[in-house]
N, C-alpha and C positions, 0 to 999 in steps of 0.2 A: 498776611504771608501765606504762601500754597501751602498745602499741607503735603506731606510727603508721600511719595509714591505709594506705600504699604497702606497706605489709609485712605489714596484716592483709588485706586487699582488693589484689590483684599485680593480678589484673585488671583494674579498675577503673581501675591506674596505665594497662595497656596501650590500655583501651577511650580513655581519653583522649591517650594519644601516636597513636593510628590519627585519631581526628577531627582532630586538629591536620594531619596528611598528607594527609587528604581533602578538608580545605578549603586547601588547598594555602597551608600557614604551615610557615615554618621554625623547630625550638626549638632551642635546650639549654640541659642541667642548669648553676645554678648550682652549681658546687661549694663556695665557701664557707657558703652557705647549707646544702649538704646538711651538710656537718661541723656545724654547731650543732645538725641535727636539725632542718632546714624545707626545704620542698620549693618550690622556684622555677624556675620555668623563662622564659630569655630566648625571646621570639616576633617573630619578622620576620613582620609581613602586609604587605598594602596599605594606602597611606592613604586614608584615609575620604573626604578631599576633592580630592586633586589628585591627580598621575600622581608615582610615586617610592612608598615602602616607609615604614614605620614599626616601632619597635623598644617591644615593652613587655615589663612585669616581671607576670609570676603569680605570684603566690601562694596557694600552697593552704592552709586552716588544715589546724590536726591532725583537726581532728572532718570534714574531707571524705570522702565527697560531701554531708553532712546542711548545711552550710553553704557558701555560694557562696567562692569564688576572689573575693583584690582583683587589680584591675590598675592596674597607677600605668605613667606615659608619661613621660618626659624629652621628648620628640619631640614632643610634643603640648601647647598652651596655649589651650582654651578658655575662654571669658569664663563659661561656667556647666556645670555636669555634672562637674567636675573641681577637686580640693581645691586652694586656692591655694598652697600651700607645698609640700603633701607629693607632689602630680602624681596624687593618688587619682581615678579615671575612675568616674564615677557611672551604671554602667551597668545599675543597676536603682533602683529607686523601693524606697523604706518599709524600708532594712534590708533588703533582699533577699529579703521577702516571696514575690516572684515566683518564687524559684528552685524549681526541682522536682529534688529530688535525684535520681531515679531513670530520670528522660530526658536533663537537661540536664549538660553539658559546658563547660568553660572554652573552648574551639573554636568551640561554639555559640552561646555567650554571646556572647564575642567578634564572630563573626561575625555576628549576629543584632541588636545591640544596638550598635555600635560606629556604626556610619553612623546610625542614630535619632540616638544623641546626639549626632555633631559636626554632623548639620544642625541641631535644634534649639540648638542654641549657636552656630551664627552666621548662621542663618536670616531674613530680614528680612520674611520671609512667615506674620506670627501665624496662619493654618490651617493652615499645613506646621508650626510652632511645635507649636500646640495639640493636633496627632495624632500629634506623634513624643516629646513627654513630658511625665513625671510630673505632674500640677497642684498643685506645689506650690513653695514660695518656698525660697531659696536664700539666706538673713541671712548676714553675712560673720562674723555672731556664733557662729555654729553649729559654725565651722571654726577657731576661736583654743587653742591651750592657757592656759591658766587656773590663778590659784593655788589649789593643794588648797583645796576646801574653802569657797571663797569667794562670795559674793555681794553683789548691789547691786541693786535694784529703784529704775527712774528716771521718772517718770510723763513721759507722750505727748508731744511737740513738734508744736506746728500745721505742719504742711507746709508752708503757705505764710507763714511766720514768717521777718521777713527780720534779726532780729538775728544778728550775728557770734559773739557774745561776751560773757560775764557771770560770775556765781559761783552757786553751788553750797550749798544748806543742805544736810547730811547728819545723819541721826539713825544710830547707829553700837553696833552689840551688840557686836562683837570689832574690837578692830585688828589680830591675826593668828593666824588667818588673817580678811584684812577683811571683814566681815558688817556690813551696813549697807542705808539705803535713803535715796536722795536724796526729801528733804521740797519742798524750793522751787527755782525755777530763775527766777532773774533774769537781765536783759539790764544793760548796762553804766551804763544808768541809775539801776538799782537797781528797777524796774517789774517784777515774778513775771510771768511768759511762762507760767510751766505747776507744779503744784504735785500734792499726791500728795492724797489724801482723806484728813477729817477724823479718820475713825478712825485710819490710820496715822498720822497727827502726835499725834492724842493716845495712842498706843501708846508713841511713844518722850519725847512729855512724861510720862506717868503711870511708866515706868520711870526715870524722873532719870538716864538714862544720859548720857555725856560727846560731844556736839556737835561736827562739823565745819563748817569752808568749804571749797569746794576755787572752783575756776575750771574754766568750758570754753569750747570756742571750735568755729566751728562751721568744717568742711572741704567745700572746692570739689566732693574729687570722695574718691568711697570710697577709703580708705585702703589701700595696697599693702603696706608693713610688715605685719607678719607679729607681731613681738617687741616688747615693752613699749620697751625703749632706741634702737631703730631707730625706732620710731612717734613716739618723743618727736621725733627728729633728722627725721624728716619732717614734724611740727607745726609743728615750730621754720622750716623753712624758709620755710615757706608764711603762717607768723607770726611774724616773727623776733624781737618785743619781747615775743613769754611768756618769762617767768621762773619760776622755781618758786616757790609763795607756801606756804614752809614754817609749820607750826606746831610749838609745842612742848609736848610731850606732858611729864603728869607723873611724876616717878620713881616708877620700878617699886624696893621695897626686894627684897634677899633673890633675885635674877637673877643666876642667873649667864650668864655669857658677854656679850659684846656686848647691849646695851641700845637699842631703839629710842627716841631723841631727839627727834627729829624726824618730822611725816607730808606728806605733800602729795600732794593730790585735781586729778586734773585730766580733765575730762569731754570727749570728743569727738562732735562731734553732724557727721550725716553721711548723706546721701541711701542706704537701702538698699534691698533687695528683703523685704519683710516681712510677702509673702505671692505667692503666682503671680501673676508680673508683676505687681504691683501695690507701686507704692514710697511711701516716707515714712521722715524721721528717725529714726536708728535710735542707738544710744549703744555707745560702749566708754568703760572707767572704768580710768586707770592713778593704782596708786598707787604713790608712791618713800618709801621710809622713809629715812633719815638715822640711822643707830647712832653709838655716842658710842665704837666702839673699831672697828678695822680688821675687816674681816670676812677667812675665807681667802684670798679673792682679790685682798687687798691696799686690798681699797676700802672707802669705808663708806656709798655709797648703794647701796639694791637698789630697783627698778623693776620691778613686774609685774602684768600684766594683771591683775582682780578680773571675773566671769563675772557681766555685767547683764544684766537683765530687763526689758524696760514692762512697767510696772503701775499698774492703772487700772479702777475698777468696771465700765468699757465692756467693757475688757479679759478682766475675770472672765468675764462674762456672756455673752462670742462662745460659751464651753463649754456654756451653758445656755441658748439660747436661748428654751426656751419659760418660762422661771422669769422672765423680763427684770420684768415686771409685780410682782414681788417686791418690790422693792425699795421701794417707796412700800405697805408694809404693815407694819401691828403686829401682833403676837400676843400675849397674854396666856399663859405657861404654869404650872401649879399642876401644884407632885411634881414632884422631881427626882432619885426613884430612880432603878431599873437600866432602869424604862420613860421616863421623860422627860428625863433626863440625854442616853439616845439620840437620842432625838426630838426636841431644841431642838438640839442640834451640828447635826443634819442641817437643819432651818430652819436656822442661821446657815449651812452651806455654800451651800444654796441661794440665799443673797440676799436673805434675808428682811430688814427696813430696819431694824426695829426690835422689841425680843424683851424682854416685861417677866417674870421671872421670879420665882416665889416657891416655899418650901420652908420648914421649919422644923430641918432637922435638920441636925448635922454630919457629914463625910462618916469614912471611918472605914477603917483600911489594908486591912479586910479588906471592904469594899465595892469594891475596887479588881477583884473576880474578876468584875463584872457592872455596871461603872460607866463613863460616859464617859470618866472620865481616871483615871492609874495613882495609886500611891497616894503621890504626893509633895505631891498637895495636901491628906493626912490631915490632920484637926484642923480643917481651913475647916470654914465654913459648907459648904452645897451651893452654897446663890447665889454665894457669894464665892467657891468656887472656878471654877465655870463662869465670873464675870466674868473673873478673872485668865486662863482658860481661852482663851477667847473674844476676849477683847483682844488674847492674844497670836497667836494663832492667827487669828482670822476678823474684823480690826480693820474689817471694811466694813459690821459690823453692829452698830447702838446698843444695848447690851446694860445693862440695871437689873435688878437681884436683890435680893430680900428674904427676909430670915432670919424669919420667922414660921409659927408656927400660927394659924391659923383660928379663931377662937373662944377662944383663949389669949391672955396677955399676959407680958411687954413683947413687943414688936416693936421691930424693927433694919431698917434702911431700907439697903442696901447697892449703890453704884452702882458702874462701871467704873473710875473715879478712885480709886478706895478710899476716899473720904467716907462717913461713915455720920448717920445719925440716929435718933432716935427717933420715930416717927408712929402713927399713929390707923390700927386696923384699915379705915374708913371711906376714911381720908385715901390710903390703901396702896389700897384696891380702885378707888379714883378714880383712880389714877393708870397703875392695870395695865388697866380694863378701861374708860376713860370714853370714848375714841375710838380704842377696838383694833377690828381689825378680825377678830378670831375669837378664841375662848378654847379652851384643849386643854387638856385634863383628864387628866394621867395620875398621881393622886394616887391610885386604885385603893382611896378612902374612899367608902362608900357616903353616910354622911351631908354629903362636901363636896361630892359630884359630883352631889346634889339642889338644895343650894344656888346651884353654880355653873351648874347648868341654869339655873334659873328664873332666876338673875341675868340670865343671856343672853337669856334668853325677853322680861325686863322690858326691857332694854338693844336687844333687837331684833339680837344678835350671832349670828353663826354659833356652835354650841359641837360643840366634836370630844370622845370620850371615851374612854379604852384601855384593858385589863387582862389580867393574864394569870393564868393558873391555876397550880393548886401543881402544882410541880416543872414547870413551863414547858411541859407538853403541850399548852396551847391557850390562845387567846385572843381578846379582841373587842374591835371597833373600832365607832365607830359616830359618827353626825351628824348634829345637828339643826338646820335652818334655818328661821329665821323664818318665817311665811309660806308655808311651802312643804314642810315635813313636815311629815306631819298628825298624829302621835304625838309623845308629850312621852318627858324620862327615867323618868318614872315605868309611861308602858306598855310599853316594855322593860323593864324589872324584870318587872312581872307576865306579859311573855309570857315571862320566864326561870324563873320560877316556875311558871306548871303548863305549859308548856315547848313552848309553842305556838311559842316562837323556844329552838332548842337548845342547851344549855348544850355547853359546848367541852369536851376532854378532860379530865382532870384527874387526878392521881396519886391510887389511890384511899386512902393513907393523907391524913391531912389537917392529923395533928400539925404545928406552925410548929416552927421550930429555934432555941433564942436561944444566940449564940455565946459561949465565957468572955470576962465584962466587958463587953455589950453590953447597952442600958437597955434595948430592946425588941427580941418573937423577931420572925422573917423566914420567907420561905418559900421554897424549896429550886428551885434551877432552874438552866438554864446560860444564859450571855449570849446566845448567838449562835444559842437558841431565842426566848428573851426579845426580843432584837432585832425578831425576824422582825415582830411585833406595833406595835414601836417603828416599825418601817420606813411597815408600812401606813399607821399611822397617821398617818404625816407624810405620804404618799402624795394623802390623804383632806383632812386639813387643807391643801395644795398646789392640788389639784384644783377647793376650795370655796373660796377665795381668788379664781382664775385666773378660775372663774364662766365657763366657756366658750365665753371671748373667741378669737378667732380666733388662729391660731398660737402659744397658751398651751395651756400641761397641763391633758391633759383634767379634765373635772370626770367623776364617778362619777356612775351613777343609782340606785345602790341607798343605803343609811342603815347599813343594819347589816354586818359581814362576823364570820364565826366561822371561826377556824383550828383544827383538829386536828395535831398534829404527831407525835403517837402512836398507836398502834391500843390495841383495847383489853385488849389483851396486853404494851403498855408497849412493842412497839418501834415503833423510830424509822419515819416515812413521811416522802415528799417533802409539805410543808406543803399542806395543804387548806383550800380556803377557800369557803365559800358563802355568800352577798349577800345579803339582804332588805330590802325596802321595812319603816318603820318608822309600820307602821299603829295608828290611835288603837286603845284595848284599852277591850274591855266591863266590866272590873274598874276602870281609871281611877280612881283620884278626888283626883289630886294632893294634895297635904298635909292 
């Protein structure tokens, strides 16, 4: 085991017992702390705001100086900068970004940052505020212990929303540890005040999982309890006719030990700080189980905070501001290999509204080394498992997949519900590309990526189109807009043929590989070169979207991009990429 800092670095102990002398503080060693192996030292300074002394606790971790000292204060109770329970003094911003191991001092810190914070924390002077700290918000959420493991996602409450009190619809993955997400929130009328998006309700209708109600009620003033049992006894006062509105869960067989009976949901809604200085309703979620046999402690309810979140498409979208315009777009995507499997998750992170997919094939355990998702969804479709994919994971986006080839028949019609049908190649391209608002081709088929050009061409759609080369050394991206590039897919082919636009790297063997048991070969590459093409191409399709509206991502001015990610000795380069305009070709002659 390392031995600890004070004992590898003696110096370093000393260099900080002299700053403490110099800024004329009194210490000493804890010694029970030193017996366990931590080093703390008690510090008398001055008080930051009035005449008299204050007493704090250092501590140092093990890995000091490379990480800063906490200080916590008994002596000291500010309304912000300071953790409500533990007396932690928040005396730098971001995790302690700011510390400089190699200048700075617990002395320094101390002294340097001690008076910043206790004026901004009871400052009534917002530019004395605004220049003595961090810009950022202070949730009382932030500072709760929490049951391992748990969550609860509860959508927004209007600010100026004057109900007290209502129930609670919960859509519910685990009851323990509780994972869940509040769907609907009524007032005591039974009128929804606030509710979660479509997609999330139909994520937990389309999993047939088991349904809660709980109750909440709304509090005068932020909440001082600290502890799920205290908080109840503080609800309770300030509402003294809540009652617990238990429900009854069904038998678990084959449990041992004590068995959960009973659940009960109870939502607290409560003015907080939910971003620098800037307030609005904020939630904590206690849940109490009821077990059907004594637990050790003699009792048989337990009561404990669950760790909630707001969540809210507004919400998502603060992170991506310039994507916001997403959201009211369709895409059309054809191929959902190791290139478009990538490149449609990434549209659905980004907000994209709506995402029609198609593919013919199934996915397959060992597509799992170059695939969006791992290989638990072996044996789906590709569409079917992206839906199942995507629902669970990115419910804010209306996501339709279809199990077909092109030019093949039958065709299977595959939505996010898991309904299926049978339709009309016709019926299927009417419905991916009749009022999408871009097609992106990463089917990497010569003869569908002519098709789906000219479709778009006739349709007046933007079309994006990706591919990459064997063994994933290189790749191209490229895009055709209506109106507005003056070269079709077919004069990129022939300027890639006598090579007026440059073919990308490529492994010079060219043999494909077909694996044991696999109906057709593949070509050899690694993801996370593969990606890099995937990535653009989403990039390109983002930027032609956005059409470069003011504070949306930018649009690109070039049509074609080629990457090299190899030299021609096969090793590896940091990725290269060069642009071109996508000029009509003197060979032309479309079909």
């Amino acid at each position: 085991m390392m031995e600890p800092w004070w004992e590898r670095y003696p110096h370093r102990l000393e260099l900080e017992e002299k700053a403490f002398l110099e800024a004329g503080m009194r210490f000493h060693y804890d010694k029970e702390a030193r017996g366990e192996g931590r080093l703390v030292m008690r510090v008398t300074t001055s008080h930051p705001l009035q005449p008299g002394e204050v007493e704090l606790d250092v501590q140092f971790p093990r890995q000091y100086p490379y990480f800063p000292p906490t200080v916590t204060s008994e002596d000291l109770a500010f309304r912000r900068h300071q953790h409500p329970s533990a007396n932690l003094l928040c005396l730098l911003a971001n995790h302690g970004e700011e510390w400089r191991p190699a200048s700075d001092t617990a002395a320094s810190l101390i002294h340097q940052q001690l008076p910043k914070l206790a004026r901004s924390a009871t400052s009534s002077d917002f530019s004395d505020v605004a220049a003595n700290e961090a810009h950022q918000g202070e949730p009382l959420t932030a500072f709760l212990d929490y049951e391992n493991n748990s969550h609860v996602s509860v959508p927004p409450l209007e600010h100026d929303h004057d109900d007290t009190h209502g129930v609670l619809d919960l859509g519910v993955d685990h009851l323990l540890p509780f994972r869940g997400a509040v769907l609907r929130v009524a007032n005591a009328k039974g009128d929804t005040v606030a509710e979660a998006s479509d997609g999330l309700k139909n994520r937990y209708q389309r999993k047939k999982l088991q349904n809660l109600r709980g109750q909440w009620v709304r509090l005068a003033n932020r909440p001082k309890s600290l502890d799920a049992d205290q908080l109840i006894k503080e609800v309770k006062a300030e509402h003294p006719g809540l009652k617990h509105s238990w429900q009854t869960l069904p038998v678990q067989k084959n449990v041992a030990g004590p068995q959960v009976k009973r659940i009960d949901v109870l939502g607290l809604v409560f003015e907080d700080e939910l971003s620098w200085r800037k307030y609005g309703y904020n939630w904590l979620i206690i849940i109490s189980r009821r077990y059907d046999k004594p637990l050790p402690n003699g009792g048989y309810t337990v009561s404990t905070l669950v760790r909630s979140e707001l969540e809210s498409d507004n919400l998502y979208r603060e992170r991506i501001p310039e994507l916001v315009t997403l959201r009211h777009k369709k895409v059309a995507v054809f191929g959902l290999g190791s290139l478009g499997s990538v490149a449609l998750t990434e549209l659905a992170r980004a907000g994209i509204g709506e995402i029609h997919a198609l593919d013919g094939d199934l996915l397959e355990a060992g597509n799992s080394v170059r695939w969006a998702t791992g290989r638990a969804y072996a044996g789906l479709a590709k569409a079917q498992a992206l839906s199942e994919y995507l629902c669970e994971h990115y419910p804010h986006t209306r996501f339709y997949g279809y199990q077909v080839r092109i030019g093949a028949a039958p065709v299977r019609h595959i939505e996010r519900d898991g309904d299926g049908g049978n339709f009309n190649e016709d019926e299927i391209l009417q419905k991916m590309v009749g009022d999408a608002d871009l097609i992106l081709d990463a089917s990497a088929s010569i003869p569908l990526n002519q098709y789906l050009a000219d479709m778009a061409a006739e349709q007046g759609i933007p079309y994006v189109w990706l591919s990459t080369t064997n063994g994933g050394w290189g790749g191209l991206v490229g895009r055709i807009v209506p109106e507005k590039t003056e070269g079709c897919w077919m004069c990129h082919l022939c300027g890639l043929n006598d090579q007026t636009i440059p073919l990308p790297m490529a492994r010079p063997e060219d043999e494909l590989v077909q694996p044991a048991g696999c109906m057709d070969p593949t070509f050899t590459g690694a993801s996370f070169d593969i990606a890099e093409v995937s990535l653009m191409g989403v990039r390109l399709a983002v930027g032609t979207l956005c059409g470069n509206k003011d504070g949306t991502y930018p649009n690109p001015d070039w049509d074609l991009a080629i990457v090299d990610m190899r030299d021609e000795q096969g090793q590896h380069i940091p990725p290269q990429w060069r642009t071109y305009s996508l000029s009509a070709h003197h060979g032309c002659c479309g079909i």
